[in-house]
C-alpha positions as CSV (number, residue, x, y, z in Angstrom):
1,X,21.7,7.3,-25.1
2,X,18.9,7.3,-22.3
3,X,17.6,4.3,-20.4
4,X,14.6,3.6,-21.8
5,X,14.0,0.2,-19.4
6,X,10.6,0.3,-17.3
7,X,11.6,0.8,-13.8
8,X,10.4,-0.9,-10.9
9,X,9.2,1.5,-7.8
10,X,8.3,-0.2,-3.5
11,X,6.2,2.0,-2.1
12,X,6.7,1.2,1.9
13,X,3.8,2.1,4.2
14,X,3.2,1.6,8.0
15,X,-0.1,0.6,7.2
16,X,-2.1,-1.1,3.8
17,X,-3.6,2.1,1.9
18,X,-6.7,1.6,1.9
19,X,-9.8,2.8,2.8
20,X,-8.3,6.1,0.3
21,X,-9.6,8.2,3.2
22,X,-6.3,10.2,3.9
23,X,-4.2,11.9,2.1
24,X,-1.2,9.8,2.3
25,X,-3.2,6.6,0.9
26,X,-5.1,9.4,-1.6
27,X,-1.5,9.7,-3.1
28,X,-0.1,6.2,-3.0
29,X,-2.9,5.1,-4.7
30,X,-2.3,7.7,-7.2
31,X,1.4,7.8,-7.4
32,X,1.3,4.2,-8.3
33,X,-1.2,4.4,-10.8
34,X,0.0,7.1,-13.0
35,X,3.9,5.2,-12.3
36,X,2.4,2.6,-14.2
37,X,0.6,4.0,-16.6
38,X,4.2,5.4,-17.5
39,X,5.1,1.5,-18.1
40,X,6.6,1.2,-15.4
41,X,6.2,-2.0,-12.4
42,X,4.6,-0.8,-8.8
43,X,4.6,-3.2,-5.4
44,X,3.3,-2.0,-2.4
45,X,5.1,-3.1,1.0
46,X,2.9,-2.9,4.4
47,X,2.1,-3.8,7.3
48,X,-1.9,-5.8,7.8
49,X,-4.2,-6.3,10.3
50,X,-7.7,-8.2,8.9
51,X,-9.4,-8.3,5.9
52,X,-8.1,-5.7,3.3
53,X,-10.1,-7.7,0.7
54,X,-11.8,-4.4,-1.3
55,X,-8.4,-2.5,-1.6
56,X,-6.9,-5.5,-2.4
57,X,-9.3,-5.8,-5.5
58,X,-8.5,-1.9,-6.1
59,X,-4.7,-2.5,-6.2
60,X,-5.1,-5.6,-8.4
61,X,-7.0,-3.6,-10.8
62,X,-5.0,-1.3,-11.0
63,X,-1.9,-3.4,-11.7
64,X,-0.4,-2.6,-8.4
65,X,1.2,-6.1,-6.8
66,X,0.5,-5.8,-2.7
67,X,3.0,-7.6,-0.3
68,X,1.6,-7.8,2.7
69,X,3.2,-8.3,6.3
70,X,0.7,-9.5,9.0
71,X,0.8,-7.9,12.1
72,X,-1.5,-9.2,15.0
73,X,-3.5,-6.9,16.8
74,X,-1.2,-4.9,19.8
75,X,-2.4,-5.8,23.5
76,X,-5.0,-3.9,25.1
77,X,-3.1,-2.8,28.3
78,X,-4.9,-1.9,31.4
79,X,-5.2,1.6,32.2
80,X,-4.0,2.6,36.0
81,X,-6.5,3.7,38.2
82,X,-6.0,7.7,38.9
């Protein structure tokens, strides 16, 4: 007998996926929707930095839960004089 359950895929990214302006967030974005369109659950894990509100509103569309992990901004360090 096969499994016939609906499995549930994290996709983990360093960054949120969004503008779709790379490959890598080209195929996120499309792995997850054509996993779900297979019946199956999709959450996105990454890491934030401001307003992600229009992917967001993609993702939710789509059916795709986003967990997002603030990160603040890293410090500007001062470059040496040559």
């Amino acid at each position: 007998m096969w499994y016939t359950g609906r499995m549930q895929w994290t996709f983990v990214t360093s960054g949120f996926p969004w503008p779709l302006t790379s490959g890598t967030w080209l195929r996120v974005f499309h792995q997850a929707r054509a996993l779900l369109a297979g019946g199956d659950s999709v959450r996105i894990l990454c890491r934030s930095r401001g307003d992600d509100a229009p992917g967001l509103a993609a993702y939710a569309d789509a059916g795709v839960e986003v967990v997002r992990i603030e990160t603040p901004e890293p410090p500007i360090r001062p470059r040496h004089a040559l």
